[in-house]
DORO-360736 format. One record per residue: x, z, y of N, C-alpha, C in turn. Coordinates in steps of 0.05 Angstrom, whole numbers, plus 5000, padded with zeros to 4 digits. Each point is the difference from the previous one (the first is absolute). Layout:
// residues N
[[X; Z; Y]; [X; Z; Y]; [X; Z; Y]]
...
***
This chain:
// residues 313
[[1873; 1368; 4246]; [5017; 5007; 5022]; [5012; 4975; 5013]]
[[4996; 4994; 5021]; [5012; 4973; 5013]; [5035; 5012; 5003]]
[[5012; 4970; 4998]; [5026; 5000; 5000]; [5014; 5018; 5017]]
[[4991; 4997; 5023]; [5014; 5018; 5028]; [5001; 5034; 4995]]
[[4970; 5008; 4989]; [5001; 5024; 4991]; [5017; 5004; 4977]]
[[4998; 4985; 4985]; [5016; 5007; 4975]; [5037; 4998; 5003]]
[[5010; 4984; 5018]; [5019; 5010; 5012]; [5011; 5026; 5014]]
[[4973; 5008; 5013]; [5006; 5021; 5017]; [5004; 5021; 4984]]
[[4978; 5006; 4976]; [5002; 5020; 4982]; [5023; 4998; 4982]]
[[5022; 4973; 4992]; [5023; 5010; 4985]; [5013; 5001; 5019]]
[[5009; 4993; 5026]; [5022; 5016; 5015]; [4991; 5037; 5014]]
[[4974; 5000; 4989]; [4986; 5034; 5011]; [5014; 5012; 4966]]
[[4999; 4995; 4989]; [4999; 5015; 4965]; [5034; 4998; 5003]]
[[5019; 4971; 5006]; [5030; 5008; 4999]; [5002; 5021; 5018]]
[[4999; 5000; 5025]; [5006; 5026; 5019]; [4993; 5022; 4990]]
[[4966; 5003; 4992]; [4996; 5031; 4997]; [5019; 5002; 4975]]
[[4986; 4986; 4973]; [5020; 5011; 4975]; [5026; 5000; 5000]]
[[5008; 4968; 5008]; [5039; 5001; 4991]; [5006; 5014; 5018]]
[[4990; 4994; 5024]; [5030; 5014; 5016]; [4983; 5032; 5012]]
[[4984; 5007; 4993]; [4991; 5033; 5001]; [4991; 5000; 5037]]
[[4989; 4984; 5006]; [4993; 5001; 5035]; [4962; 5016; 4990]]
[[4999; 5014; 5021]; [4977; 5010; 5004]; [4977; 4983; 5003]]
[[4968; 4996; 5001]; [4977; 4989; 5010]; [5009; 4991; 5018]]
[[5005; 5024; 5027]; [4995; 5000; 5026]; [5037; 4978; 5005]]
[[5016; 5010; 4985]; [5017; 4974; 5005]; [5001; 4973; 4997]]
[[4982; 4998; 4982]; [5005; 4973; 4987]; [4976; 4986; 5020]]
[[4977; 5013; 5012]; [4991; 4991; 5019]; [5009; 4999; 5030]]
[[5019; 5015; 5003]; [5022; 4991; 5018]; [5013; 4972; 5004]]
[[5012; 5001; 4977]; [5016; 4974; 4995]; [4981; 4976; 4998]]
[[4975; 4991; 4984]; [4988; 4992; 4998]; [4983; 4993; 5031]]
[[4996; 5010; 5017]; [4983; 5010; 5012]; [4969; 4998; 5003]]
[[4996; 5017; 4971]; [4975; 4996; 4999]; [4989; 5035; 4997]]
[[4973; 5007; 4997]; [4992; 5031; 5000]; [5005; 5013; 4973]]
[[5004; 5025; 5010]; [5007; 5009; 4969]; [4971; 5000; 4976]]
[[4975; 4994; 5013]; [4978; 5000; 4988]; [5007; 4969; 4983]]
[[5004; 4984; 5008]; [5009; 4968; 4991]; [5020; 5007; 4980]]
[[5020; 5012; 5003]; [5023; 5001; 4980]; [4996; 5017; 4974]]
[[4975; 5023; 5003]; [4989; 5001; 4981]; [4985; 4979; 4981]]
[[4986; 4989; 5016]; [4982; 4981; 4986]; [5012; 4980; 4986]]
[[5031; 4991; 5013]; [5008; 4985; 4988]; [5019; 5011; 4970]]
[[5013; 5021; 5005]; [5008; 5011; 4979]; [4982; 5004; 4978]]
[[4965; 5012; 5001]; [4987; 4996; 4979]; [4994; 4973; 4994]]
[[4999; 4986; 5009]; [5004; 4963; 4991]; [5018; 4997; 4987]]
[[5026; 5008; 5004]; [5014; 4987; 4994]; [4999; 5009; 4974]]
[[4986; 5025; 4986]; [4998; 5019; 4969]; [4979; 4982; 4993]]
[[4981; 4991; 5017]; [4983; 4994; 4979]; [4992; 4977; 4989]]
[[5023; 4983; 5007]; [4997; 4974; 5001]; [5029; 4994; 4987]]
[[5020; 5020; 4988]; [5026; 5001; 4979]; [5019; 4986; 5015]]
[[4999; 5007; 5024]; [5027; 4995; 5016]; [5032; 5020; 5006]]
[[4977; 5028; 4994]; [5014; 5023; 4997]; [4990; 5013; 4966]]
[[5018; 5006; 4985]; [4997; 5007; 4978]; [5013; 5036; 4990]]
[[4982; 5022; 5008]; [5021; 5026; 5001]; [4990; 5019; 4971]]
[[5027; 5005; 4990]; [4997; 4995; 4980]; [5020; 5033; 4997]]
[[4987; 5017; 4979]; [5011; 5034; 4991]; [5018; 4992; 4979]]
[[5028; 5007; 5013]; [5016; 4992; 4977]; [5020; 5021; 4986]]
[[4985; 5024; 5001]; [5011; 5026; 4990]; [4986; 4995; 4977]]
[[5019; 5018; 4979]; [4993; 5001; 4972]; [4972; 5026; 5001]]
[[4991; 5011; 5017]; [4968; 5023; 4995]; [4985; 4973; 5010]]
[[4999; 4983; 5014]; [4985; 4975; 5009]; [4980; 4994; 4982]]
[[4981; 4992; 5004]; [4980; 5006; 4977]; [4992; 4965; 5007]]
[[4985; 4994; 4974]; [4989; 4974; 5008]; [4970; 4998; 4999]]
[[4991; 5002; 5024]; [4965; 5006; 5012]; [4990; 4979; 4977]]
[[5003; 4967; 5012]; [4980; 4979; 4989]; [5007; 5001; 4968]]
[[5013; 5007; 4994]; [5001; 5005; 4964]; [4986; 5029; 4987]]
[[4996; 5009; 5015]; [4985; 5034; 4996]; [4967; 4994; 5012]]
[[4996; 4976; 5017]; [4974; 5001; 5008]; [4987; 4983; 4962]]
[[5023; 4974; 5000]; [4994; 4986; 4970]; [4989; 5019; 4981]]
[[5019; 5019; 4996]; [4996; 5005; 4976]; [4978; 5025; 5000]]
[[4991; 5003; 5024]; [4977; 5022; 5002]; [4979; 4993; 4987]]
[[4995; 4968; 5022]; [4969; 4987; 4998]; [5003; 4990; 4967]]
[[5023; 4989; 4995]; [4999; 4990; 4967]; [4986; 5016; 4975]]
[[5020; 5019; 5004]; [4997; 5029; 4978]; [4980; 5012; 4997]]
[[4986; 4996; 5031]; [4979; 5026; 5013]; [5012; 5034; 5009]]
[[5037; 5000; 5001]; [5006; 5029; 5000]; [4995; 5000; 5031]]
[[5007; 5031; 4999]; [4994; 5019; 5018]; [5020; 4987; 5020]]
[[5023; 5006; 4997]; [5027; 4993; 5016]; [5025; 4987; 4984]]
[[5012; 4989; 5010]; [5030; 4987; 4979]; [5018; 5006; 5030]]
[[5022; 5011; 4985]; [5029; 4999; 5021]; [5018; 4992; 4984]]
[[5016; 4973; 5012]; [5018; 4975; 4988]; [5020; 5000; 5025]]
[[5024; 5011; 4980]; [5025; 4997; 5013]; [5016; 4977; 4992]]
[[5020; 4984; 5017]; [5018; 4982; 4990]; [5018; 5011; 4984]]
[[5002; 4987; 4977]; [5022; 4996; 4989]; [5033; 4993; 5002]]
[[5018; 5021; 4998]; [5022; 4998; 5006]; [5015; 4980; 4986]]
[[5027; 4993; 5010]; [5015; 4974; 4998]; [5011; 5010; 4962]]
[[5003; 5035; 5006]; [5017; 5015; 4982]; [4973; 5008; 4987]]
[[4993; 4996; 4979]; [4976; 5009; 4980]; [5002; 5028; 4990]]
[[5026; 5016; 5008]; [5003; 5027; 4994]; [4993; 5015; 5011]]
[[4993; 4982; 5028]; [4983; 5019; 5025]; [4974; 5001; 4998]]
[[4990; 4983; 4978]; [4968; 4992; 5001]; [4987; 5024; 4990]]
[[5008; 5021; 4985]; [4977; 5021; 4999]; [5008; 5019; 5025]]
[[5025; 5002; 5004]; [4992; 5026; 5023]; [4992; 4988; 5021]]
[[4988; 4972; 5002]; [4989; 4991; 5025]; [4968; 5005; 5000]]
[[4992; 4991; 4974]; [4972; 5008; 4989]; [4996; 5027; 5002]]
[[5018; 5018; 4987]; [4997; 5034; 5004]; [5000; 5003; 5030]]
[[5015; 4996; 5008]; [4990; 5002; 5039]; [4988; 4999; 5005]]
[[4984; 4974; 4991]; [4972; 4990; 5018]; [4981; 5018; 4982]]
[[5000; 5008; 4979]; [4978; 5018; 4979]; [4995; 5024; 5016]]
[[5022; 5018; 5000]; [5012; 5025; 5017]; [4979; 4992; 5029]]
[[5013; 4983; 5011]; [4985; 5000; 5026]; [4978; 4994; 5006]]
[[4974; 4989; 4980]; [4969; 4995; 4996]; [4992; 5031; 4994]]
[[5013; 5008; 4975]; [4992; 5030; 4993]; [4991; 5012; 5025]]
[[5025; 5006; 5014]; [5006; 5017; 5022]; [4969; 4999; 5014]]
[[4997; 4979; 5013]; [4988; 4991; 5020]; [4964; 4998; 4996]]
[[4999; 5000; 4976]; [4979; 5006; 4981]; [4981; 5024; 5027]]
[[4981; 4982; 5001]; [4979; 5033; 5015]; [4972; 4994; 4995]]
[[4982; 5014; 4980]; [5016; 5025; 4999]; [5016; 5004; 4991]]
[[5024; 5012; 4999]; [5008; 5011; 4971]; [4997; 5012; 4975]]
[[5003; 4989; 4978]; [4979; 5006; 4971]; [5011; 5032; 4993]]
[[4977; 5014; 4997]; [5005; 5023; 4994]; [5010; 5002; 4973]]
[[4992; 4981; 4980]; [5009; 5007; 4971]; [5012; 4961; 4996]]
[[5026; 5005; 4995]; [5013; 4975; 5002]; [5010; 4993; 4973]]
[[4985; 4991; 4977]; [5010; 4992; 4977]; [5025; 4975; 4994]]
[[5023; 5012; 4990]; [5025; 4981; 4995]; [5006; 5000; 4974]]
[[5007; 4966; 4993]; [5019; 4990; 4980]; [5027; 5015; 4999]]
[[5017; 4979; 4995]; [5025; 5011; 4998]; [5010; 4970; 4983]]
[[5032; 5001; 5005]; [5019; 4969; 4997]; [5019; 5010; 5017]]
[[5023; 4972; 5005]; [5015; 4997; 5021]; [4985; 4992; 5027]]
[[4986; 4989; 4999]; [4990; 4987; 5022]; [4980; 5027; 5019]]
[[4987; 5020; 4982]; [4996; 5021; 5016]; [5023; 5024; 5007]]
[[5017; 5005; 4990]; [5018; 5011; 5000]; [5020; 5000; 5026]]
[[4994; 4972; 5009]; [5010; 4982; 5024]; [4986; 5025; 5011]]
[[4968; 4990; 5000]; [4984; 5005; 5035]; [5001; 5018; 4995]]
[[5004; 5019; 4986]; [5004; 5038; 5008]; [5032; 4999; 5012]]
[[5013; 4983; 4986]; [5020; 5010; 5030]; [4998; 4995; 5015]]
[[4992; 4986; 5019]; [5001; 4984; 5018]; [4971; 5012; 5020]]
[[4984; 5022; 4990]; [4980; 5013; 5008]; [5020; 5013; 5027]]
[[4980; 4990; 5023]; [5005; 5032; 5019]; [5000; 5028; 4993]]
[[5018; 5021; 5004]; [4981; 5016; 5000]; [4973; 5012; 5018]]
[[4988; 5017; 4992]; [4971; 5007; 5015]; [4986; 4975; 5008]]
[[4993; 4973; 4972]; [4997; 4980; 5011]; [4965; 5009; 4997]]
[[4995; 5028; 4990]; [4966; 5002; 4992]; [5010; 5028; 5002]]
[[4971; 5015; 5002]; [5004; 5025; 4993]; [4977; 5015; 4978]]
[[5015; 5011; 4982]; [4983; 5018; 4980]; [4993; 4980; 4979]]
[[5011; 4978; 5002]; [4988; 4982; 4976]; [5011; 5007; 4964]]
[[4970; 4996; 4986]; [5007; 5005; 4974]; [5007; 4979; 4986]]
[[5025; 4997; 4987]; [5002; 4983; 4985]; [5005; 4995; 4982]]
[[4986; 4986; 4979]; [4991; 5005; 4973]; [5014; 4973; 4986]]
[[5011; 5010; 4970]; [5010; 4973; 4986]; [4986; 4989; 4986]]
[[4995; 4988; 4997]; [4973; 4972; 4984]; [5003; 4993; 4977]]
[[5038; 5005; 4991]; [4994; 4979; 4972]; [5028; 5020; 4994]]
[[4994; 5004; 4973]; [5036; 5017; 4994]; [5024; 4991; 4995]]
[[5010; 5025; 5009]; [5027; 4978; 4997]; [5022; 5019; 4994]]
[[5000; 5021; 4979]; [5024; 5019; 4992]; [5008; 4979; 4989]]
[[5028; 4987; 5005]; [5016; 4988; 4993]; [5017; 5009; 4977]]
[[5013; 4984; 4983]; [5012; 5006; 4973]; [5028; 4994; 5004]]
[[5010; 4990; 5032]; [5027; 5007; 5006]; [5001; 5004; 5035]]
[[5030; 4999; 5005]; [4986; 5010; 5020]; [5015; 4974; 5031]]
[[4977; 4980; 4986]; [4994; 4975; 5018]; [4990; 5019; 5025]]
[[5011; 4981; 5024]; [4999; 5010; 5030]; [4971; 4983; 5012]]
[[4978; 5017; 5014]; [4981; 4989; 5003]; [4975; 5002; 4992]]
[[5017; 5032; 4982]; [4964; 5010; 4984]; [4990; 5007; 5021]]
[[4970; 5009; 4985]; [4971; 5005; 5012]; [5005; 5024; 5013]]
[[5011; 5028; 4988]; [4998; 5029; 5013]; [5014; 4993; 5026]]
[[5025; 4994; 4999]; [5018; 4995; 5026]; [4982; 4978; 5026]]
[[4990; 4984; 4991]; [4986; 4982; 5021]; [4978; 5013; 5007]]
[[4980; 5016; 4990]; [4982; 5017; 5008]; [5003; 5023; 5014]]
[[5021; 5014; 4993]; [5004; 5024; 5003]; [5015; 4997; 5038]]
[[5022; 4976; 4996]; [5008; 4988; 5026]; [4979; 4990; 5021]]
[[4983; 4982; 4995]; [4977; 5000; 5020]; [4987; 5016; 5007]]
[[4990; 5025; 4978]; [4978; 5021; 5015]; [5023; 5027; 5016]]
[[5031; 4997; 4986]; [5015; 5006; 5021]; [5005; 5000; 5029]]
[[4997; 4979; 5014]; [5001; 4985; 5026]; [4973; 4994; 5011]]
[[4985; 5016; 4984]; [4969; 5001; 5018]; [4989; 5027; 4997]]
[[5029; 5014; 4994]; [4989; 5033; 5008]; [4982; 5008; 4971]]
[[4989; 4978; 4981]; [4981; 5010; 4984]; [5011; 5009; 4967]]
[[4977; 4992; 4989]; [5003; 5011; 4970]; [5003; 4985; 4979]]
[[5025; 4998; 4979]; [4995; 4977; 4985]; [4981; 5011; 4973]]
[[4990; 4981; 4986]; [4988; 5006; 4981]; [5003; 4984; 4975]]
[[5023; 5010; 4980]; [5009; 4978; 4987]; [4983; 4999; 4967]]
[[5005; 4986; 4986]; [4990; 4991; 4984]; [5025; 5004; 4979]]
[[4997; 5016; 4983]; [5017; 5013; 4984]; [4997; 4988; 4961]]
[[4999; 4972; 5002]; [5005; 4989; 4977]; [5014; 4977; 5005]]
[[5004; 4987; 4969]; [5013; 4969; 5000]; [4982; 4982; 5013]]
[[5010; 4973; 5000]; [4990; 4986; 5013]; [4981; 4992; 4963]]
[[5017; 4993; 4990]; [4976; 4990; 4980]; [5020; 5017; 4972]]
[[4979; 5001; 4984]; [5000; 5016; 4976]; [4995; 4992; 4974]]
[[5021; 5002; 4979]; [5001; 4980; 4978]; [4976; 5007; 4978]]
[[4985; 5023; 5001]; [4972; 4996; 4996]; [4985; 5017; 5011]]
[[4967; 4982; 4990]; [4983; 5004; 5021]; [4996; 5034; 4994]]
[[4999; 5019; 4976]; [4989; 5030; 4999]; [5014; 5008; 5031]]
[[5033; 4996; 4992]; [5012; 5010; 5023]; [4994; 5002; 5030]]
[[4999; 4969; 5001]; [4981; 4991; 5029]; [4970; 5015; 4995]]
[[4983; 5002; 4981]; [4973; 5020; 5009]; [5010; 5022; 5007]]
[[5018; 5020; 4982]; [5006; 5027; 5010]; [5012; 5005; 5023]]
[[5018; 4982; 5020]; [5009; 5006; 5013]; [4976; 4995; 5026]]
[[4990; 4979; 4999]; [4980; 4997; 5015]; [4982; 5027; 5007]]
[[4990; 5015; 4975]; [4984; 5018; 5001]; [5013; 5032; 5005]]
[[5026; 4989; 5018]; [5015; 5029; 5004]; [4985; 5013; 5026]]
[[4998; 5020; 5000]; [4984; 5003; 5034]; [5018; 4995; 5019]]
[[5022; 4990; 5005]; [5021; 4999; 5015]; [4998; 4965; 5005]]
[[5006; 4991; 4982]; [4993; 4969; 4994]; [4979; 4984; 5015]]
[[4979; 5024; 4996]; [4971; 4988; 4998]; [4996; 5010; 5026]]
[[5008; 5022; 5021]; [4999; 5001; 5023]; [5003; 4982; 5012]]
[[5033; 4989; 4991]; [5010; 4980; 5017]; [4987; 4976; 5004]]
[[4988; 4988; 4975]; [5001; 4969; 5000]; [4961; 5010; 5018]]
[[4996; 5022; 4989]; [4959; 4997; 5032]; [5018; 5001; 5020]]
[[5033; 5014; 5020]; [4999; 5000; 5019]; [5001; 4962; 5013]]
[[5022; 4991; 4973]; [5002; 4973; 5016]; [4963; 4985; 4988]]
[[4990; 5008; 4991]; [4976; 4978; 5003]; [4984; 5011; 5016]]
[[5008; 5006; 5020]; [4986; 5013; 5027]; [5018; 4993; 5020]]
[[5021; 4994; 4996]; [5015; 4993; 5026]; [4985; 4982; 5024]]
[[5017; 4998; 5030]; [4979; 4995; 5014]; [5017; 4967; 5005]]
[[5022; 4995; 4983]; [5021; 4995; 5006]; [5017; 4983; 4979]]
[[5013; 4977; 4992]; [5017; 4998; 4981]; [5024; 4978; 5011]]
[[5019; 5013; 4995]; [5026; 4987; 5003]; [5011; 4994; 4972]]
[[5003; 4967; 4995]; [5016; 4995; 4981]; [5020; 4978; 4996]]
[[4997; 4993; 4982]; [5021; 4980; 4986]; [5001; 4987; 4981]]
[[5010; 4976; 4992]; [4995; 4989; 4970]; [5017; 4991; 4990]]
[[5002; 4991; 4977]; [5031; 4996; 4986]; [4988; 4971; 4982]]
[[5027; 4988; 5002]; [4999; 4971; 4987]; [4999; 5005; 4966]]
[[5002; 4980; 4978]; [5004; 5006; 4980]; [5021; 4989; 4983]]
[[5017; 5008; 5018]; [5028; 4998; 4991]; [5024; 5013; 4994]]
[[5020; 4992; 4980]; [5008; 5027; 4984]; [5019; 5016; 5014]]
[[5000; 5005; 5032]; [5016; 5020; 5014]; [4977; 5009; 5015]]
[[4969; 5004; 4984]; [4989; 5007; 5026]; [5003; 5040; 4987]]
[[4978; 5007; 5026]; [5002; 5030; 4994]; [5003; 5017; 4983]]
[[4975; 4987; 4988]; [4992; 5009; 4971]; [5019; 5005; 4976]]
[[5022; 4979; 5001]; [5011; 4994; 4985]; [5026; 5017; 4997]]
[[5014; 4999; 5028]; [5020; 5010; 5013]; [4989; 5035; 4994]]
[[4976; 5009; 4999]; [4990; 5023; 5001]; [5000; 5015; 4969]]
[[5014; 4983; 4989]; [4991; 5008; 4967]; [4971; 4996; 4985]]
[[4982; 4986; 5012]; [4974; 4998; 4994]; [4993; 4979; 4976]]
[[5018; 4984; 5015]; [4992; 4977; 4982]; [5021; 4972; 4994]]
[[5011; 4996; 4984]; [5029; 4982; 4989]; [4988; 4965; 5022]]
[[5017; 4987; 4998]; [5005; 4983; 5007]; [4986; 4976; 4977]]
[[4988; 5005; 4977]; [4992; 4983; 4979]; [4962; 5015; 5013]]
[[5001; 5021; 5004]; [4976; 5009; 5006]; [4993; 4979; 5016]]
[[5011; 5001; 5023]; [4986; 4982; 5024]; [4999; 4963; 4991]]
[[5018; 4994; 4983]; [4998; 4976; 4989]; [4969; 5001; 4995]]
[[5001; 5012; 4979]; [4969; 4995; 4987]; [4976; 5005; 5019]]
[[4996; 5020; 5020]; [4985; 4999; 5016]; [4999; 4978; 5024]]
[[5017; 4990; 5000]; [5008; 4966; 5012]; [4984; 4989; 4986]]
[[5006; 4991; 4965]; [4979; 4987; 4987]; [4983; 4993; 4997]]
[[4989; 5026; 5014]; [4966; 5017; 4994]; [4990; 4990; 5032]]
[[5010; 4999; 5016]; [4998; 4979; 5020]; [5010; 5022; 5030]]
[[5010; 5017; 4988]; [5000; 5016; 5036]; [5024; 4997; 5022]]
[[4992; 4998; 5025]; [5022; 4984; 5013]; [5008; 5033; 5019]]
[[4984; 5026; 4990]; [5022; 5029; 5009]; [4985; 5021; 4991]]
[[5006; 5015; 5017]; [4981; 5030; 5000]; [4989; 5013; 5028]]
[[4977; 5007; 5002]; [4994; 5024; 5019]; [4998; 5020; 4993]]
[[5012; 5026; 5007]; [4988; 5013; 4987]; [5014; 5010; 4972]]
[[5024; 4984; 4994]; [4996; 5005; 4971]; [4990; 4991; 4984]]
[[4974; 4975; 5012]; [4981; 4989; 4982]; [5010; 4974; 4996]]
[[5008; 4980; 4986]; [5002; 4975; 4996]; [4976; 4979; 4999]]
[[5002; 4986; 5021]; [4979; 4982; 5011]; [5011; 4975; 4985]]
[[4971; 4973; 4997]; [5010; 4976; 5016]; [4999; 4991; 5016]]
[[4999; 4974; 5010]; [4998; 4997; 5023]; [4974; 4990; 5018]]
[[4977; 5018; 4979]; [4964; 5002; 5007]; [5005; 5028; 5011]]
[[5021; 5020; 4983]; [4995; 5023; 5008]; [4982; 5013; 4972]]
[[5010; 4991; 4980]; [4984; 5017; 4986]; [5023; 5006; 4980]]
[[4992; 5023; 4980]; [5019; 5018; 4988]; [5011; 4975; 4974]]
[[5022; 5001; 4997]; [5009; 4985; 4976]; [4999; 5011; 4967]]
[[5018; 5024; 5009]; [4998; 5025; 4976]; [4988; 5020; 5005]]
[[4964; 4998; 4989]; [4990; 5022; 5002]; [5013; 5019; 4984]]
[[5009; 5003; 4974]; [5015; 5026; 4989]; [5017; 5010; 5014]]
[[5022; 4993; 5013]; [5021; 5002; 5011]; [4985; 5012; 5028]]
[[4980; 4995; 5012]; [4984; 5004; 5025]; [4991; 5024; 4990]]
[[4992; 5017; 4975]; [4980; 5012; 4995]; [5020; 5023; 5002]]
[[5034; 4993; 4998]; [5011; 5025; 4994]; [5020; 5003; 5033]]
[[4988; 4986; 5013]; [5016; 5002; 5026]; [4990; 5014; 5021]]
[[5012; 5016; 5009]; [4985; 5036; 5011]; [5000; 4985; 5033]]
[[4977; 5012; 5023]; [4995; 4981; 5019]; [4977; 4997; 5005]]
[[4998; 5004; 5029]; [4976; 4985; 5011]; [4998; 4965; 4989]]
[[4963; 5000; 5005]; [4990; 4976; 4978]; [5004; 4973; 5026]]
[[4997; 4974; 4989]; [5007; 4981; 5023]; [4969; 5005; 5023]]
[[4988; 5001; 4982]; [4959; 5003; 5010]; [5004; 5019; 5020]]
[[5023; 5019; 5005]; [4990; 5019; 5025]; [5024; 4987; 5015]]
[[5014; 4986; 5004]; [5014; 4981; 5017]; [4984; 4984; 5014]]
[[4984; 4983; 4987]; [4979; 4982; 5007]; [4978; 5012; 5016]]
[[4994; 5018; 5000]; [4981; 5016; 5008]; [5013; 5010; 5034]]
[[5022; 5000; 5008]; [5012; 5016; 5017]; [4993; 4998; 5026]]
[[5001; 5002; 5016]; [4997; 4997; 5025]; [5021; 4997; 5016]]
[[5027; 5018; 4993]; [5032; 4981; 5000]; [5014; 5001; 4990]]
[[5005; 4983; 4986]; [5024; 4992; 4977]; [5024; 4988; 5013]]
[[5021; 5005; 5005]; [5028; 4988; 5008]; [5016; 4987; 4985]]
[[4999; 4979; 4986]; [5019; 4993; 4983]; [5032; 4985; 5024]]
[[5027; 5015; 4991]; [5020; 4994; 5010]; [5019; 4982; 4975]]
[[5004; 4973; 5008]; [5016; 4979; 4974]; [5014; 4992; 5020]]
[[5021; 4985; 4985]; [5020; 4985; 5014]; [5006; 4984; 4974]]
[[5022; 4972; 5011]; [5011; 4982; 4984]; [4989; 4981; 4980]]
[[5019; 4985; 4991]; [4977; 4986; 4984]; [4997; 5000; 4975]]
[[5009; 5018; 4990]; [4997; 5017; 4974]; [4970; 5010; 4996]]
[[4990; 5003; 5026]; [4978; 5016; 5001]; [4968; 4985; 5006]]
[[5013; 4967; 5004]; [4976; 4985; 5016]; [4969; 5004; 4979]]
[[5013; 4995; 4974]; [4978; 4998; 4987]; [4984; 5023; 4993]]
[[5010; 5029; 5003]; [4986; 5019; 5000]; [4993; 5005; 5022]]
[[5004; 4991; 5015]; [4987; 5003; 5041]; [4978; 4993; 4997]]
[[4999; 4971; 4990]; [4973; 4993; 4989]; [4983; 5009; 4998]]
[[5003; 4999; 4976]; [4998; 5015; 4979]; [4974; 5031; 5017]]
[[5019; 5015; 5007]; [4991; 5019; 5025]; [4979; 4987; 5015]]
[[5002; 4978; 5016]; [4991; 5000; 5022]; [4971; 4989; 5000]]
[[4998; 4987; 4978]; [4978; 4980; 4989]; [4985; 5015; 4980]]
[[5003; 5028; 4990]; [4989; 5007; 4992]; [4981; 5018; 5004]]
[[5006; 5019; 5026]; [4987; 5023; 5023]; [5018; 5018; 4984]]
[[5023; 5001; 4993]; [5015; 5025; 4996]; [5019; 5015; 5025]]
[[4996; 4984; 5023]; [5013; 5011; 5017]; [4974; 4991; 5033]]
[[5012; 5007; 5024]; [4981; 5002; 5020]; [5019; 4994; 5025]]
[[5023; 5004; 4994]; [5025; 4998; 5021]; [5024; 4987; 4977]]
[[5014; 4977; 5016]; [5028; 4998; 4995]; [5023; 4993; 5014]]
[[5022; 5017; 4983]; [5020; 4998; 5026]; [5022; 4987; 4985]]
[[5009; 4980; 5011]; [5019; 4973; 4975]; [5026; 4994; 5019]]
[[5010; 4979; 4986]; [5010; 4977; 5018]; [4983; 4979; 5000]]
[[5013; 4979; 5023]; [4994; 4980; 5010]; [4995; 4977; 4978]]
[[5026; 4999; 4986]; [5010; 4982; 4968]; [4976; 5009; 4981]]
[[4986; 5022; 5003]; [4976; 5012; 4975]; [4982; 4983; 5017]]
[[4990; 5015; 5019]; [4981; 4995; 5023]; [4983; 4966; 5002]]
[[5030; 4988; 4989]; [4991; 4967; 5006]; [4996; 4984; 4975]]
[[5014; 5020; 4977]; [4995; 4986; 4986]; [4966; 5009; 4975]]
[[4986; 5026; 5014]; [4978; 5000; 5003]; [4978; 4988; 5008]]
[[5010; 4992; 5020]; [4980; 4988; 5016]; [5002; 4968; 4987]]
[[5027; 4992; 4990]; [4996; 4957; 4994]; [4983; 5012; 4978]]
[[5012; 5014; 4978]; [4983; 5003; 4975]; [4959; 5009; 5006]]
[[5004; 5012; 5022]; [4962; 4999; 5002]; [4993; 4980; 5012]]
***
């Protein structure tokens, strides 16, 4: 851009931007055509003289969602900024979760869900009539042994609420202190309905948990705080699922895996869309973890996850 133009275009970009004058004014004042004052205003963008920039907290960040597409190979990623206040960082993530769902077209007729705090969010935060007639099915159990806020029935039962449809819950523990138990319950016809509807889903919304001693599991009565020590040991950096990964993605405690009621990771991998919704950095290493493994197909994060994804690949 020769000097003269490049003058012309930051006193065209102060008028139109700072002081709010129209095309056709600023070519007034200028007196040049309003076809010119366009041209110079896109100069002035593309050459970082004008820098416009979404500075609402739904603002999404495009060039970090294109990164982490081509990196991962996923389907889509939606990366929100991170607030100043870290208390706001999941219901900012649940927003943006809530609002991919929504927008989802088609819309999945059979929509298989986790369950945590972090889903518990995006069912509130669901429109209602954000789908209609959708079934939705729970993936991994979760009758709770107190009554921690965030179980599976309530987050399922809430989403296929607000889409007019049907929930379809999954009526055991999350994991079971032995395996007969876990076979018999498996082989309930009720049980065993459930877990073919979710390995047919068209659809999976989830979540994953760190392995640390206030995560779900733990808080859920499932499993002590010395539990997750040792599965630390054993090398796993969370769970999907219920399942305790490392950070290849492969199971740490098969026993402990053998008695944990749940869709298997192999029909995650298999999906066609998988949503995994994380936040914070409690969670980076199971994001990973997730993202590097094909356990998910979509993610919806922060910015602070988002980047620190992408230095580590």
């Amino acid at each position: 851009m020769l000097e003269e133009d490049e003058l012309l275009a930051v006193r065209a970009a102060e008028l139109y931007y700072d002081e709010g004058k129209t095309q056709d004014e600023v070519g007034v004042l200028l007196e040049l055509s309003r076809w010119k004052v366009g041209r110079l205003l896109a100069d002035a963008r593309e050459q970082g003289i004008v820098r416009i920039e979404i500075v609402h907290p739904r603002a999404r960040r495009l060039g970090v969602e294109r990164e982490l597409q081509e990196r991962f190979g996923l389907k889509d990623a939606v990366v929100v900024p991170a607030p100043d206040d870290e208390r706001e960082l999941l219901t900012r993530v649940a927003q943006a979760a809530a609002d991919h769902l929504a927008a989802l077209r088609p819309a999945p007729r059979t929509l298989g869900v986790s369950w945590g705090r972090t889903l518990a969010a995006v069912a509130d935060r669901l429109v209602r009539h954000w789908a209609r007639g959708v079934e939705v099915v729970q993936v991994n159990g979760g009758v709770t042994l107190n009554r921690r806020p965030g179980t599976a029935a309530p987050t399922a039962s809430t989403i296929a609420a607000k889409a007019d449809g049907e929930a379809v819950l999954l009526p055991s523990p999350a994991i079971l202190e032995r395996l007969e138990t876990k076979q018999a319950i498996v082989a309930d016809r009720v049980v065993a309905d459930a877990l073919a509807r979710a390995a047919s889903a068209s659809a999976y919304l989830l979540t994953a948990g760190a392995a640390v001693r206030d995560s779900a599991l733990v808080e859920s009565g499932y499993l002590t705080p010395d539990d997750i020590a040792e599965l630390v040991r054993k090398g796993a950096v969370g769970d999907v699922l219920g399942r305790f990964v490392d950070a290849d993605g492969n199971i740490v405690d098969p026993a402990l895996d053998e008695r944990t009621v749940g869709l298997g990771l192999d029909r995650l991998r298999a999906a066609e869309t998988a949503i995994l919704v994380v936040a914070g950095r409690a969670k980076h290493d199971i994001a990973r973890t997730v993202v590097t493994s094909g356990l998910c197909t979509v993610l919806v994060t922060d910015d602070a996850t988002a980047r620190a994804l992408l230095e580590d690949a």
